[in-house]
N, C-alpha and C positions, 0 to 999 in steps of 0.2 A: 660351682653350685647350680642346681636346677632351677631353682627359685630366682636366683639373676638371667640362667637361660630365657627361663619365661616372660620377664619380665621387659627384655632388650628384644627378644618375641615378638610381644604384644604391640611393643613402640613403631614393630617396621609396618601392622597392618595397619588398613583401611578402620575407621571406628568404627564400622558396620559390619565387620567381619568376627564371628567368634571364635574364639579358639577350644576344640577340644584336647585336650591334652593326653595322648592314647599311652595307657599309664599298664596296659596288659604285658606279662608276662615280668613284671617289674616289681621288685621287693617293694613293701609298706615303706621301708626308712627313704626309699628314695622321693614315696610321693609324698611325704610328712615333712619333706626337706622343698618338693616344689607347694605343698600347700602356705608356707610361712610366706609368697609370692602373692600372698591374698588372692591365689586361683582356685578355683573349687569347681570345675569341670576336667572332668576324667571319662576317657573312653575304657572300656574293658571289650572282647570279643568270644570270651567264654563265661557260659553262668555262675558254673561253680565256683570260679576265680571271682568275679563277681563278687557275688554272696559274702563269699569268704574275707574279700575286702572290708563290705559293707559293717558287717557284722563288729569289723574288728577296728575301724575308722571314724572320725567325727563325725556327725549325722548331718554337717551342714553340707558335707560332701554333694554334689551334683552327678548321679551315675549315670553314664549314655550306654546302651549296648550297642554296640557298634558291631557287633559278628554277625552272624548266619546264627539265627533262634529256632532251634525245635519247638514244637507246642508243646510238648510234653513239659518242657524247661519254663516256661510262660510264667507259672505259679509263684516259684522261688522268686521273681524279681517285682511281681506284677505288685508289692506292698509297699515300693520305695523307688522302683527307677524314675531317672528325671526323663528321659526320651528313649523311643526305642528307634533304631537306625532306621533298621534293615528287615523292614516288613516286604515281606516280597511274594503275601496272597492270601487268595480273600479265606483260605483257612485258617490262617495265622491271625487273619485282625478278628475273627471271630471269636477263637479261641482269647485272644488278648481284650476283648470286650466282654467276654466271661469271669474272664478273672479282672477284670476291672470292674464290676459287676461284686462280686466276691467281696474285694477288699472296699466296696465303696468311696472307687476314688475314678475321675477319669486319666487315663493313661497317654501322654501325649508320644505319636508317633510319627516317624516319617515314611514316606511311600517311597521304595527302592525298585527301581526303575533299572532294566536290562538295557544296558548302553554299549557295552563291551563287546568283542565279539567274540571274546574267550565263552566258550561253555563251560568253566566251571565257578562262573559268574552268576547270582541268583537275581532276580527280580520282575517285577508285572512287566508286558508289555504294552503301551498308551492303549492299544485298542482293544486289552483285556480291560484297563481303569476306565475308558471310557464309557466299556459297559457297565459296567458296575454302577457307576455316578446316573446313567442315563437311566437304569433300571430302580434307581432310589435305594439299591443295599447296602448302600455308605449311611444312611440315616438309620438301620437297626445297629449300628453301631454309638449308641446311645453315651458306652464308659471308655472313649476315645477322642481324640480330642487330636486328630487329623493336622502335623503344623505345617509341612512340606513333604520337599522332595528328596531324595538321596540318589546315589549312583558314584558307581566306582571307575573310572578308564581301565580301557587294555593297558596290560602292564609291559612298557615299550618304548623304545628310545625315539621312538616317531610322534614329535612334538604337535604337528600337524593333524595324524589320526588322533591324539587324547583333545585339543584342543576340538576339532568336530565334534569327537563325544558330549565333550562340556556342553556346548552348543546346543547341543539334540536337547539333551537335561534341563538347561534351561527352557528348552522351547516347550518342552512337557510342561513342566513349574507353569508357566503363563498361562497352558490350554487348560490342565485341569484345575487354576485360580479362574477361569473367566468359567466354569463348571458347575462350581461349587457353592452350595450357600449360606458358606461363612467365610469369605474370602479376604477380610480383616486379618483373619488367628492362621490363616494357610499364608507363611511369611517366610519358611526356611529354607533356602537353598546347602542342603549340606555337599558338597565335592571337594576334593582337593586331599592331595598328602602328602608327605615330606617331600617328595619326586616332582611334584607337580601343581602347590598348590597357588602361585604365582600365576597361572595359565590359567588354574578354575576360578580366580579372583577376580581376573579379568574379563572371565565370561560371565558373570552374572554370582561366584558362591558367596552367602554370607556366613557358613560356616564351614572352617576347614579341621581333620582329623589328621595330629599331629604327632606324630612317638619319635623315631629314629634322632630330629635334628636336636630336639629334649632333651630324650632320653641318651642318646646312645644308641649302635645296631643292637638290634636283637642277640638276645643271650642264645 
């Protein structure tokens, strides 16, 4: 059962660490079987699937979007998601302050951060957020609600380069908290996944995105 998966999970981490449970690409029965776990955080990576969840799930549910977000997509989720991952530029959070604007709500996100050295890897780099923060255009983001950081490693048997990466991520995390001015509510280090999240644990993540060791490999 998944719900005991999760729950013998939960017991091996740190109590400062949260679990996302990446619930994408994954029938309803199965996460209706890990929700009876009293878990109610779920990662998804595309909107439609998303949506289409949401729609069709208890409302107490917790939706993370954990994918690559077009703006275009922004709307569909911008009424109910609990976090968005993987903002990864200042036209996305604007558009995502729009529509949080819209729905009158603020929308919490995290800042995705290029760590990797893969290029098909999205995210700011420090001294694009740097400007940003230093130029003040993090404050017209008025229906956002800024919690951390996010970042993914090269995908790679070299235990040594993803642990560096973690490293770098958290070193961002700290410079754009001593930045910022609300340093209190910027508290998330999202890194880590099934592969790896033992290593991002240790470097500083207090939340890790979890599916395969859950769920099972990918369908």
């Amino acid at each position: 059962m998944i719900a005991e998966k999760i729950i013998d999970f939960k017991k091996s981490l740190p109590e400062e660490v949260q679990l996302i449970a990446v619930s994408k690409t994954k029938p309803i029965a199965l996460i209706e079987d890990a929700l009876t776990s009293g878990h109610l955080d779920f990662g998804e990576n595309k909107v439609q699937e998303l949506v289409e969840k949401h729609e069709k799930m208890p409302k107490e549910i917790r939706w993370h979007m954990i994918g690559h977000l077009q703006r275009n997509k922004v709307k569909y989720i911008a009424p109910f998601v609990h976090l968005i991952h993987g903002v990864d530029s200042e036209r996305l959070m604007n558009e995502i302050n729009k529509q949080g604007k819209k729905n009158n709500r603020q929308i919490p996100c995290l800042l995705q951060f290029h760590i990797a050295q893969e290029s098909t890897k999205f995210g700011f780099s420090i001294d694009e957020m740097k400007s940003i923060i230093s130029e003040g255009k993090h404050l017209n983001w008025e229906n956002i609600v800024i919690k951390g950081v996010m970042g993914m490693a090269s995908f790679t048997e070299d235990k040594y380069k993803v642990e560096q990466e973690f490293i770098q991520l958290k070193g961002y995390f700290d410079e754009i908290k001593s930045l910022i001015h609300n340093p209190d509510g910027f508290n998330t280090v999202s890194m880590g996944m099934s592969n790896d999240y033992e290593v991002a644990i240790k470097n500083g993540s207090n939340m890790i995105r979890i599916g395969s060791t859950l769920f099972g490999a990918r369908q």
